[in-house]
N, C-alpha and C positions, 0 to 999 in steps of 0.2 A: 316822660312825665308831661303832663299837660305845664302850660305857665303858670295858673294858680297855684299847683303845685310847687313847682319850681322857685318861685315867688317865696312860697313859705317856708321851703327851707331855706333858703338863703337868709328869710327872719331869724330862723332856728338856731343858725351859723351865729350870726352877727349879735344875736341877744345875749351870748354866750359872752359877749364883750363887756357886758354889766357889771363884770367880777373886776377889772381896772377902771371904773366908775365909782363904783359905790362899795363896800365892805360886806363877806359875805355873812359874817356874824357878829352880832350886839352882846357884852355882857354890863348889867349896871349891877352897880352894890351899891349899898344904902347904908352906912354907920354912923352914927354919932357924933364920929369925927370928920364925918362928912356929909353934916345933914343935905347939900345939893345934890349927894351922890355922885359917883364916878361910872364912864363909861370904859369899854375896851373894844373898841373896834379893831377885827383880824377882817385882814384883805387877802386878798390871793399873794398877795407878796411883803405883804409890812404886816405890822402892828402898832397901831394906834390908840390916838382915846380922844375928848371930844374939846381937850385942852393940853397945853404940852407939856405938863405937869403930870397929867392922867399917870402914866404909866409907872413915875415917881410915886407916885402915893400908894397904886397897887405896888407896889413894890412895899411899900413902908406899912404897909397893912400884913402881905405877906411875911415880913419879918417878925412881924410878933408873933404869928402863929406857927413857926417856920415851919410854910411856903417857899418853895424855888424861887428867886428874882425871875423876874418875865423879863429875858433878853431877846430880842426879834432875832438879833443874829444868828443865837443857837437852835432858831429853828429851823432844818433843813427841807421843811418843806415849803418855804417859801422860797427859795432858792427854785425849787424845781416846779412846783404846780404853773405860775405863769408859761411855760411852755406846754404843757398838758393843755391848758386854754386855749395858746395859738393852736393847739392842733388841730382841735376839735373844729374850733372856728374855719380853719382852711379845708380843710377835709369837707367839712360841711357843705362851701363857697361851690369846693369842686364836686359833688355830687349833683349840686343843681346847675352847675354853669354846662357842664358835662350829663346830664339828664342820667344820672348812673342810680336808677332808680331799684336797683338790686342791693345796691349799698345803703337805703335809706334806713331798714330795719337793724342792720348790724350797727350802723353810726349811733341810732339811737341805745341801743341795747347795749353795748361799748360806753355812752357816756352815762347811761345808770349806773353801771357797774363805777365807774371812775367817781362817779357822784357819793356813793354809796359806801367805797372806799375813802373817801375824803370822811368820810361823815364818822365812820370808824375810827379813823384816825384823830378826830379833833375828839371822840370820849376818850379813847386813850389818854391823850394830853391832857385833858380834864382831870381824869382818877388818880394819873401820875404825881401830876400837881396836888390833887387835893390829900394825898398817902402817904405819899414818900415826904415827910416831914422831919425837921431839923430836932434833937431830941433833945437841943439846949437853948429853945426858942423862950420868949421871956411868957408866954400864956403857952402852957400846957396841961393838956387836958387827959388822962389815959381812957383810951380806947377812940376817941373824939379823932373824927378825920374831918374834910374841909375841900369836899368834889363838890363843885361849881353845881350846879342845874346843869344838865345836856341841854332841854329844852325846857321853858316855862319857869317857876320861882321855886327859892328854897328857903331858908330860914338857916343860919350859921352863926349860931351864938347868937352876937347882937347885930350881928348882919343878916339883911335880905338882900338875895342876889336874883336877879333876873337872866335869863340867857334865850333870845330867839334870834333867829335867822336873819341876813339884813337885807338888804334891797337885790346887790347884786347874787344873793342862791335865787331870787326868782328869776334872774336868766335862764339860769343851768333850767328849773321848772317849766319858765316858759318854752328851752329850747325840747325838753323832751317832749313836752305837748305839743308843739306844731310838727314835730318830725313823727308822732302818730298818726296823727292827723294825715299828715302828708301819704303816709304809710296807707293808711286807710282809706283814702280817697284814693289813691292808684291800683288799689287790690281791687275796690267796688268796680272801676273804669272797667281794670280784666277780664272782669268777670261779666261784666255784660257784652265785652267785643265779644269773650267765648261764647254766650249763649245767641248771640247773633247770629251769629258763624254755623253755630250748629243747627 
């Protein structure tokens, strides 16, 4: 690989590090009993919100319409995704340190995939939570379920919920776009040493 190349995936690698920065999903709800509204920030490895009450009050919102308690603990995928990170991130490091430019297309195509599955996994969680409902909750509604937005706004009763992407999923985006890139500017190079050649 040329340096520019080399150069950029190591971007690729390293942007991936955005998800222990920044949170890679935003959810706000907006009630009545919380005209400021609440946030819920999920990282690669916690769960959070934008005050440290946050998670308190989702919690005491989910109770009335029984909702599951949002406990970070019980989710076992924060336990393991910060490692899936490191890997990516190193694997990365060492493709450009080590010019292993045969590895660029599969590292990328491996962290869609990994991306993709995360993405999956957090509707899951979403539909889990918003279905499987407590059937002696003090607001019951029959047939009335309570799935968050995946992406974009909903409306839930007298709640608007918002749910988009947050800083650190543009790593993972950024890292799969400069490892195309990279990809593609080493195919273009090939291709012209072969028609040289010939």
């Amino acid at each position: 690989m040329k340096t520019v190349s080399r150069l950029l995936m190591f971007l690729a690698a390293i942007s991936i590090g955005l998800l222990f920065l920044f949170p890679m999903w935003k959810i706000f709800v907006q009630a009545p009993q919380y005209p400021e509204g609440l946030q819920m920030h999920i990282w690669v490895n916690k769960i959070s919100g934008n005050t440290e009450y946050s998670l308190q009050n989702f919690n005491i919102l989910n109770h009335y319409i029984g909702m599951e308690k949002i406990e970070p603990d019980s989710f076992k995928e924060l336990v393991y995704m910060p490692y899936i990170v490191v890997f990516f991130m190193v694997t990365g490091v060492l493709v450009a340190l080590f010019n292993l430019k045969r590895l660029v297309l599969p590292w990328v195509v491996l962290l869609m995939v990994a991306g993709s599955a995360g993405l999956l996994d957090f509707y899951m969680w979403l539909h889990k939570f918003g279905t499987n409902l407590d059937p002696h909750a003090p607001i019951k509604i029959p047939g009335m379920t309570y799935i968050p937005p995946f992406i974009g706004s909903k409306n839930l009763l007298n709640f608007h919920a918002v749910s988009l992407p947050g800083t650190g999923s543009a790593g993972i985006g950024l890292a799969i776009l400069l490892g195309l890139v990279v990809y593609f500017l080493e195919r273009r190079r090939q291709s012209k040493r072969l028609n040289l050649n010939s």
